[in-house]
DSSP file (Angstrom, degrees, kcal/mol; ACC not computed):
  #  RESIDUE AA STRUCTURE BP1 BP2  ACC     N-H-->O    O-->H-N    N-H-->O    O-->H-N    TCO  KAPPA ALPHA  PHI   PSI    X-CA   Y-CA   Z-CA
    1    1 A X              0   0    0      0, 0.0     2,-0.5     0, 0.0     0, 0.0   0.000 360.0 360.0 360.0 154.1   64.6   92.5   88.8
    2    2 A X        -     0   0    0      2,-0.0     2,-0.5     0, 0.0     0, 0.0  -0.975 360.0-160.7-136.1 108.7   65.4   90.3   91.6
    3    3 A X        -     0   0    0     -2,-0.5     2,-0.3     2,-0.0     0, 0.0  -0.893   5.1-159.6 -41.8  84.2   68.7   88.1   91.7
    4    4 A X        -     0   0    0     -2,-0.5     2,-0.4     0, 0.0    -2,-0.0  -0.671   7.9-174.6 -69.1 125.4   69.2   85.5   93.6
    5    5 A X        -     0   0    0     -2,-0.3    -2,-0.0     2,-0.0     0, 0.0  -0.982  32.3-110.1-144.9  98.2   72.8   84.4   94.2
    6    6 A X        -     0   0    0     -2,-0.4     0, 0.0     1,-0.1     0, 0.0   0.015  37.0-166.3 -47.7 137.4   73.8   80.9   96.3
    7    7 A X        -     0   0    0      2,-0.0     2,-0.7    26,-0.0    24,-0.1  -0.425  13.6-179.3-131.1  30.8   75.3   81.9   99.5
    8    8 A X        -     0   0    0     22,-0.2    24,-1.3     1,-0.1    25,-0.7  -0.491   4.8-171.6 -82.9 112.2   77.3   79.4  102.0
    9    9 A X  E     -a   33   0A   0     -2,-0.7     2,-0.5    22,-0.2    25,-0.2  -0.472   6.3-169.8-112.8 122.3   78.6   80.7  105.0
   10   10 A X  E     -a   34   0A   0     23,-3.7    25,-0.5    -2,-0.3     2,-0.3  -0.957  15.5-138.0-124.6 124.2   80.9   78.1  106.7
   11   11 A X  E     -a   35   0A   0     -2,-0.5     2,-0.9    23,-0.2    25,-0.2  -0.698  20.4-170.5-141.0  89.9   82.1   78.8  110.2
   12   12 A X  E     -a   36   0A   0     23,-2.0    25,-1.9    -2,-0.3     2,-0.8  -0.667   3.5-172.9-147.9 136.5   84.9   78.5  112.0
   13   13 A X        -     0   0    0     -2,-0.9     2,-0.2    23,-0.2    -1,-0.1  -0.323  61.5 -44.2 -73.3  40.2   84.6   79.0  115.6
   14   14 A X        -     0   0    0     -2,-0.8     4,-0.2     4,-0.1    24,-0.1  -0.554  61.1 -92.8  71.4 173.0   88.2   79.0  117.0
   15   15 A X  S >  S+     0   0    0     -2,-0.2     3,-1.9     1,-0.1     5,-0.1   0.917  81.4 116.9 -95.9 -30.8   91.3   76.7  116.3
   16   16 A X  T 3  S+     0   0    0      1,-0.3    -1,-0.1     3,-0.1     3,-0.1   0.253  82.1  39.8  37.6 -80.5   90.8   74.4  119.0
   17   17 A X  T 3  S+     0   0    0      1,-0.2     2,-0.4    -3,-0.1    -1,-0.3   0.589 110.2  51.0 -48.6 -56.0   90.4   71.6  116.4
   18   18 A X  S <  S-     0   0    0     -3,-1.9    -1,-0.2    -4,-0.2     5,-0.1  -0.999  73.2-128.8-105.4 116.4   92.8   72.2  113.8
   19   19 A X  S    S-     0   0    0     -2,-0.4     2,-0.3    -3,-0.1     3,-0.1   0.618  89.2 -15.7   0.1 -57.9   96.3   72.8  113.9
   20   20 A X  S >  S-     0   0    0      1,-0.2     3,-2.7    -5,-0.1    43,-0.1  -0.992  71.6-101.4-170.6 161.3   96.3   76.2  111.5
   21   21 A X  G >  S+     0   0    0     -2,-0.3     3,-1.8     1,-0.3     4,-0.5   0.978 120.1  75.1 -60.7 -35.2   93.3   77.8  109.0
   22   22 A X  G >  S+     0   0    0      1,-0.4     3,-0.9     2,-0.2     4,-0.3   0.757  87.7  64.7 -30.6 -43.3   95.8   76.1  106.0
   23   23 A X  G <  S+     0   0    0     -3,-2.7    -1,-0.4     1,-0.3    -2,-0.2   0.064 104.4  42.0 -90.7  17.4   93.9   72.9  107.7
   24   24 A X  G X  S+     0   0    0     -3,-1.8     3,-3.4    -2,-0.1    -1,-0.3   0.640  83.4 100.3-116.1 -40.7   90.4   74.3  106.3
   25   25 A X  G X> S+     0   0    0     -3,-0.9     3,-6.9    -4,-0.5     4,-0.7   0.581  76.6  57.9   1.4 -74.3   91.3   75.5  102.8
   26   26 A X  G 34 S+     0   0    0      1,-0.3     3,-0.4    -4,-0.3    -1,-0.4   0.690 103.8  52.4 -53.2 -15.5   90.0   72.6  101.2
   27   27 A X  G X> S+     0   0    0     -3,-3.4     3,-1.2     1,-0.2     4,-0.7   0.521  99.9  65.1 -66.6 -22.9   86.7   73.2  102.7
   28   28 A X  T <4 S+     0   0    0     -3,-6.9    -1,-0.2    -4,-0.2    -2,-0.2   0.498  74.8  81.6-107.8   8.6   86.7   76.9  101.4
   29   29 A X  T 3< S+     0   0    0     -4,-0.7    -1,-0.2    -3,-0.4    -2,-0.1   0.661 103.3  38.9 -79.5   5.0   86.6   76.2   97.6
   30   30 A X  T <4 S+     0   0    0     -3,-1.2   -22,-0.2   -22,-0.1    -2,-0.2   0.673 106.7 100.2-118.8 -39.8   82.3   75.6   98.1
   31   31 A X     <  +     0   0    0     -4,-0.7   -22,-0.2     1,-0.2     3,-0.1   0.021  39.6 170.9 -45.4 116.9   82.4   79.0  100.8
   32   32 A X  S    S+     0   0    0    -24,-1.3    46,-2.0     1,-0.4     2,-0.3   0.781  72.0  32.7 -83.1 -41.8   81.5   82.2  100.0
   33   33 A X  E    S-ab   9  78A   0    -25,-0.7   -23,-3.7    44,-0.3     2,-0.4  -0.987  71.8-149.4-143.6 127.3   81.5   83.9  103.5
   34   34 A X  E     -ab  10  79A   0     44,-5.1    46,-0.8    -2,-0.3     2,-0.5  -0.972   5.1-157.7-116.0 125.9   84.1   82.9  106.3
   35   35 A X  E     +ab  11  80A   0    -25,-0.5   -23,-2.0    -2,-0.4     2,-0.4  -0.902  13.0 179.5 -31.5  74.6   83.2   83.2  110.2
   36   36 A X  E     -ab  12  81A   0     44,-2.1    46,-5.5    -2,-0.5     2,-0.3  -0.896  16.8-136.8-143.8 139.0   86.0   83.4  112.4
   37   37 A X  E     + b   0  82A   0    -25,-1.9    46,-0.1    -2,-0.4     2,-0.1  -0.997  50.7  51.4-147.7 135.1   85.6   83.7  116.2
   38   38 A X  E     +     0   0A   0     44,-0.5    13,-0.9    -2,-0.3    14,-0.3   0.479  37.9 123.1-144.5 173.7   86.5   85.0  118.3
   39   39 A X  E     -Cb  50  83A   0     43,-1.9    45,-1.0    11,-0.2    11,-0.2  -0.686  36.7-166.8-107.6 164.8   87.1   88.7  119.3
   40   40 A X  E     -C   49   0A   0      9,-2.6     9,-3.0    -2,-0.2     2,-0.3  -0.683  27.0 -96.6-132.0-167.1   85.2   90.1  122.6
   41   41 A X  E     -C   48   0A   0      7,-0.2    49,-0.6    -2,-0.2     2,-0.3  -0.938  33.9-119.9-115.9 139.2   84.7   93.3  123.9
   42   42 A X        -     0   0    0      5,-3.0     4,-0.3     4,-0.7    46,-0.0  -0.425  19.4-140.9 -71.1 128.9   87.0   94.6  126.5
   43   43 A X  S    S+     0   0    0     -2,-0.3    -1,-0.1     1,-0.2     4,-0.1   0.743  93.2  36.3 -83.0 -16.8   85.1   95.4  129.6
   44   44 A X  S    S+     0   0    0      3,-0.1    -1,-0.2     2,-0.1     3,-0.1   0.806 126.7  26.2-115.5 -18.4   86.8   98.3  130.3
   45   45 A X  S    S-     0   0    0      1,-0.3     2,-5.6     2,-0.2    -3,-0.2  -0.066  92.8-129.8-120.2  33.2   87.9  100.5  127.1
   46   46 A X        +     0   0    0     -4,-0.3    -4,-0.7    -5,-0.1    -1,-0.3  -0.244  66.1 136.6  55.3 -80.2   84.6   98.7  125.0
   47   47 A X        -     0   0    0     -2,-5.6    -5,-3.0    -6,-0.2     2,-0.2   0.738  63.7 -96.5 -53.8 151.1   87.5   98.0  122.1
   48   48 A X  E     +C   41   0A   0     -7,-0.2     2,-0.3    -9,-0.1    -7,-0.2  -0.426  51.2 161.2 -39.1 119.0   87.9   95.1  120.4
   49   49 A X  E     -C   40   0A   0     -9,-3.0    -9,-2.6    -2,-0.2     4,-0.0  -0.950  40.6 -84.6-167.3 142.2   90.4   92.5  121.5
   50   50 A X  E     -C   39   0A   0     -2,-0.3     3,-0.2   -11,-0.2   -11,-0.2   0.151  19.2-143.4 -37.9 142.8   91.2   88.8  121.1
   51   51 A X  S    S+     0   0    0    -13,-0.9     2,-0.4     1,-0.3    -1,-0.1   0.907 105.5  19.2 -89.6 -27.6   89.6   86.3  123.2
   52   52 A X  S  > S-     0   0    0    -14,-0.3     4,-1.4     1,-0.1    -1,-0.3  -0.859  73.8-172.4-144.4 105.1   92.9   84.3  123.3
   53   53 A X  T  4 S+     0   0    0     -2,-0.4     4,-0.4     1,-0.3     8,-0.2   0.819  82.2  61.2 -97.5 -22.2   95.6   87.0  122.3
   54   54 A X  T  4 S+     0   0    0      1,-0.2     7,-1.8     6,-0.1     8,-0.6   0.999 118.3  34.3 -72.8 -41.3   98.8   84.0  122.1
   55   55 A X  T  4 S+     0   0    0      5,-0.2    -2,-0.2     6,-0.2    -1,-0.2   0.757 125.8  37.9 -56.6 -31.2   96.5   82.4  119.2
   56   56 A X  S  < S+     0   0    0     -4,-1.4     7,-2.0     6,-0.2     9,-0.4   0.930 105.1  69.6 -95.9 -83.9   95.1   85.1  117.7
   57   57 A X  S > >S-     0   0    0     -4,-0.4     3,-3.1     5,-0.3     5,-0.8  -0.084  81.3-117.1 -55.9 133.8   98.3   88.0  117.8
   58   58 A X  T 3 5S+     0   0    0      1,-0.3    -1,-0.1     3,-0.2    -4,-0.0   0.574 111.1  67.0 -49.8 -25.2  101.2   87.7  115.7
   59   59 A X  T 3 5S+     0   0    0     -6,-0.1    -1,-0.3     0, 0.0     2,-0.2   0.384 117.6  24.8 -91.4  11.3  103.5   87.4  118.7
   60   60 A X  T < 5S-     0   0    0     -3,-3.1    -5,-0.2    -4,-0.1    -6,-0.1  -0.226 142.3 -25.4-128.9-123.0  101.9   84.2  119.4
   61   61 A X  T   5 -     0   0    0     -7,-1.8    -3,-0.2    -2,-0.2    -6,-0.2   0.828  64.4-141.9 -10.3 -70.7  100.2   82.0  116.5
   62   62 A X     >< +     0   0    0     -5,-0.8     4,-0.8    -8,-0.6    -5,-0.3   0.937  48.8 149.8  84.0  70.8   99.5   84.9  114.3
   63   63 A X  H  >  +     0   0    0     -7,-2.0     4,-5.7     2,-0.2    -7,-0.2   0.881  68.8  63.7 -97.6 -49.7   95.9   83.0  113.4
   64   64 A X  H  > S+     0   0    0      2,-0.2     4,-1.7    -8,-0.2    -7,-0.1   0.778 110.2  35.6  45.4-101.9   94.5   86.4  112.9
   65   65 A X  H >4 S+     0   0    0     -9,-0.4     3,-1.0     2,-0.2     4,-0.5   0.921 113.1  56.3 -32.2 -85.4   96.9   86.8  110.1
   66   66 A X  H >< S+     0   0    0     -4,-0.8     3,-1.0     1,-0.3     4,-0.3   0.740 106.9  46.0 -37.9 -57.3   96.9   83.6  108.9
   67   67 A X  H >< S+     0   0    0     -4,-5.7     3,-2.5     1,-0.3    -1,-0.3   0.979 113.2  51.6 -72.3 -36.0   92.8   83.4  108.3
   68   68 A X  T << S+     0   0    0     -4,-1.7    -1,-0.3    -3,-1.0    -2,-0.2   0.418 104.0  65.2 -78.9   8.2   92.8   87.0  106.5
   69   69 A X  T <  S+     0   0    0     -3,-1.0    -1,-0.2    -4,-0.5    -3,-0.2   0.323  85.5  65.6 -97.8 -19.7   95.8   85.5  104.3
   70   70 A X  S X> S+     0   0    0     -3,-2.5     4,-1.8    -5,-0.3     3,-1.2   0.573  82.7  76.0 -93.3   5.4   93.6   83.1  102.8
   71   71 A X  T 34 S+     0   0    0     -4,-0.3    -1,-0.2     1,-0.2    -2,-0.2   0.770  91.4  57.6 -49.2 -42.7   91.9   86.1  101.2
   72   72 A X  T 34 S+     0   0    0      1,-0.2     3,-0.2     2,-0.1    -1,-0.2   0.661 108.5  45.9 -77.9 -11.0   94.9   86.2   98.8
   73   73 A X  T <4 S+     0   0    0     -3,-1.2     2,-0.5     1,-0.2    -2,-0.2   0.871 129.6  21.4 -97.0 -71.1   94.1   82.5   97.7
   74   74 A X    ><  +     0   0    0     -4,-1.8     3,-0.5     1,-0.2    -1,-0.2  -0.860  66.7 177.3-118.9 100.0   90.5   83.0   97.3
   75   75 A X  T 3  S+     0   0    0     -2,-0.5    -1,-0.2    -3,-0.2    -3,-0.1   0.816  79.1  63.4 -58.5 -39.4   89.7   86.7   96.7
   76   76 A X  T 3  S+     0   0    0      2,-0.1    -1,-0.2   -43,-0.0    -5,-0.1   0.864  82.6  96.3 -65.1 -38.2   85.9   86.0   96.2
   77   77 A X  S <  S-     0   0    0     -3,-0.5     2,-0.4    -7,-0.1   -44,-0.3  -0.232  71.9-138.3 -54.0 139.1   85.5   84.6   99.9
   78   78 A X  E     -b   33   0A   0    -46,-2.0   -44,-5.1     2,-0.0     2,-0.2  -0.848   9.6-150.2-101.2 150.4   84.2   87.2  102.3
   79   79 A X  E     +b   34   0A   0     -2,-0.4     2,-0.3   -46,-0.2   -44,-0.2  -0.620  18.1 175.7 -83.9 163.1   86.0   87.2  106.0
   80   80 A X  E     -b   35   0A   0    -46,-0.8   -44,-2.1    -2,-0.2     2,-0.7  -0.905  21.9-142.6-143.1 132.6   83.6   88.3  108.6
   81   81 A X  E     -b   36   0A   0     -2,-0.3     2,-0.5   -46,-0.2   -44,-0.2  -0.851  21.0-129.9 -94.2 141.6   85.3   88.1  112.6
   82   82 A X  E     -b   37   0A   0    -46,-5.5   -43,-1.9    -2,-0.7   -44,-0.5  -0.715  17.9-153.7 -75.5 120.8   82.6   87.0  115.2
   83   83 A X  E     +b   39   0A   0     -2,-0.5     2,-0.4    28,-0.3   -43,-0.2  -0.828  63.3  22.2 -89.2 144.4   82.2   89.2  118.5
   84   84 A X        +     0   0    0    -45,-1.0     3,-0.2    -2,-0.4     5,-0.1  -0.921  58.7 163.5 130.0-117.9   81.0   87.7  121.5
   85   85 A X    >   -     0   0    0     -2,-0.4     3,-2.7     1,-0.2     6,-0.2  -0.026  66.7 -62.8  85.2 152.3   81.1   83.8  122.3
   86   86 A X  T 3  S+     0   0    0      1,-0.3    -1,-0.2    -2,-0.1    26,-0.0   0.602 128.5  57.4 -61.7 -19.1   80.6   82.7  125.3
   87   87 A X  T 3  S+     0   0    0     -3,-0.2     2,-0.7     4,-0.0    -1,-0.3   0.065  71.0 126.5-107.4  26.7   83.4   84.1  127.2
   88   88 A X    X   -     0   0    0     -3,-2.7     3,-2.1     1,-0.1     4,-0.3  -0.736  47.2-155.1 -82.2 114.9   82.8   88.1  126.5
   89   89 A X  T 3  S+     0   0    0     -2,-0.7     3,-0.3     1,-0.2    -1,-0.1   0.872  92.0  42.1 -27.2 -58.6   82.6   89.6  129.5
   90   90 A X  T >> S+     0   0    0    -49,-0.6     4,-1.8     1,-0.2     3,-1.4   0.321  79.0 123.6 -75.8  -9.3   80.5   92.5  128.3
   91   91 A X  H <> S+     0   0    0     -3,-2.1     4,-1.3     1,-0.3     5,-0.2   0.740  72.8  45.2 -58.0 -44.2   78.3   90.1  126.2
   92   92 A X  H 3> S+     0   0    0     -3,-0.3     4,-2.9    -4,-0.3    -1,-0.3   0.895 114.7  46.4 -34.0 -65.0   74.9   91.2  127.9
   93   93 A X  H <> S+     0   0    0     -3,-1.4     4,-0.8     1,-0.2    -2,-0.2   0.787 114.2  47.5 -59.7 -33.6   75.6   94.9  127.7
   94   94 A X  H  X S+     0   0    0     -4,-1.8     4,-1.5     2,-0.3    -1,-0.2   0.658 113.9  49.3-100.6 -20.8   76.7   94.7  124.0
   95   95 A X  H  X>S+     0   0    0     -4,-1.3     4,-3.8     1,-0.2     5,-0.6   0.937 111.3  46.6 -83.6 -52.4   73.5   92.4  123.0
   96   96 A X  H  <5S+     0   0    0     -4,-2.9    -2,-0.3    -5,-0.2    -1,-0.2   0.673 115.6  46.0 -70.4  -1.9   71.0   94.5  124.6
   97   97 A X  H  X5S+     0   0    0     -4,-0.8     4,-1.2     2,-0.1    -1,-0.2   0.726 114.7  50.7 -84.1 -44.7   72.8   97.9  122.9
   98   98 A X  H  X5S+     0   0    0     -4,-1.5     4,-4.9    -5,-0.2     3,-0.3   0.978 108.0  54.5 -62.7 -37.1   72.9   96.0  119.5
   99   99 A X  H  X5S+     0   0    0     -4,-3.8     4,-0.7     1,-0.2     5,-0.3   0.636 100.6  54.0 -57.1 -25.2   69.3   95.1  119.8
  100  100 A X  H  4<S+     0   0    0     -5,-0.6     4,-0.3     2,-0.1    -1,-0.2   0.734 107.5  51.3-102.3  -3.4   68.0   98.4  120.3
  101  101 A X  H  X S+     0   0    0     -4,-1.2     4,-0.6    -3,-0.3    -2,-0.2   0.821 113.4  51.5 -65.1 -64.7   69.8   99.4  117.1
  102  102 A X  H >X>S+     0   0    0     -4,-4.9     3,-2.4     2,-0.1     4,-1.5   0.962  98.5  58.0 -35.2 -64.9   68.1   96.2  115.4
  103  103 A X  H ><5S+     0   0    0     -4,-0.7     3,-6.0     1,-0.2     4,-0.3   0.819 100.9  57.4 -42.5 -82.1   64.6   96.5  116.1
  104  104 A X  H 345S+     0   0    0      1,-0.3    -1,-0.2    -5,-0.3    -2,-0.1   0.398 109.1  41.8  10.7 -56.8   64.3   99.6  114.7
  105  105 A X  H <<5S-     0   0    0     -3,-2.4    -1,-0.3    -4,-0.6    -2,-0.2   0.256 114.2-106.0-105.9   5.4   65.3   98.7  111.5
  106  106 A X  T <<5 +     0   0    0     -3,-6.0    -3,-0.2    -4,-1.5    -2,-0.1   0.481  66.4 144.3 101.7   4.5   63.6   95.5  111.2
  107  107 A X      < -     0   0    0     -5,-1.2    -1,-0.4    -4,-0.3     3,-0.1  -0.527  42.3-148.0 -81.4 166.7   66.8   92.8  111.7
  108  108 A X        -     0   0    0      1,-0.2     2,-0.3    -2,-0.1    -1,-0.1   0.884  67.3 -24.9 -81.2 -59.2   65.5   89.9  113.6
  109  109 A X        -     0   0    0     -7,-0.1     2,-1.0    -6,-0.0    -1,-0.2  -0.953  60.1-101.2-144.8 165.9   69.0   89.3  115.2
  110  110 A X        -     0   0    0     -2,-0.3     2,-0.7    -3,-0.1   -11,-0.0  -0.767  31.8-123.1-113.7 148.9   72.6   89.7  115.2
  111  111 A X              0   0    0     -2,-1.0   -28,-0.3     1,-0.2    -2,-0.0  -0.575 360.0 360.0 -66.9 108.6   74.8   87.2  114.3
  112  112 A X              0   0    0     -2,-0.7    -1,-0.2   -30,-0.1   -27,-0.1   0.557 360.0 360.0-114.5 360.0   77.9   86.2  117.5
């Protein structure tokens, strides 16, 4: 049997815009699945790491924090973080390695 289940996946691509995640909240009572971008990859130890570490990191902003905090508000919501963006260094190398994973198994693309 095949279930279908309503999906909306709402995006949000820095803070730039808004002051702090609180300032999205009302938006996330129709959200299922939250975006949040961005992390890169570090060009020299591959690892994960903030694209803008005073926004992001708890000794600056703490946004980080802050967006996985609204998890406690609405448990149902999934977090997801976005890698890439337009300012990952590594973004090239990291597409074509993810892509030769993909094909394989039949995804189309990956999501950054």
């Amino acid at each position: 049997m095949l279930v279908v289940t309503a999906m909306l996946l709402c995006v949000l691509a820095g803070l730039g815009k808004v002051e702090a995640p609180v300032d999205i909240e009302a938006s996330l009572t129709t959200c299922t699945h939250l975006v949040y971008g961005f992390a890169v990859i570090d060009g020299s130890s591959y690892k994960l790491v903030p694209l803008d570490e005073y926004q992001e990191l708890d000794s600056g902003k703490g946004y980080y924090r802050a967006v996985t905090s609204i998890k406690k508000r609405y448990p149902g919501l999934n977090i997801l973080l976005s890698v890439g963006g337009l300012a990952d260094p590594v973004k090239e190398k990291y597409l074509t390695l993810v892509c030769e994973h993909c094909k394989p198994h039949l995804y189309n693309t990956l999501e950054q």
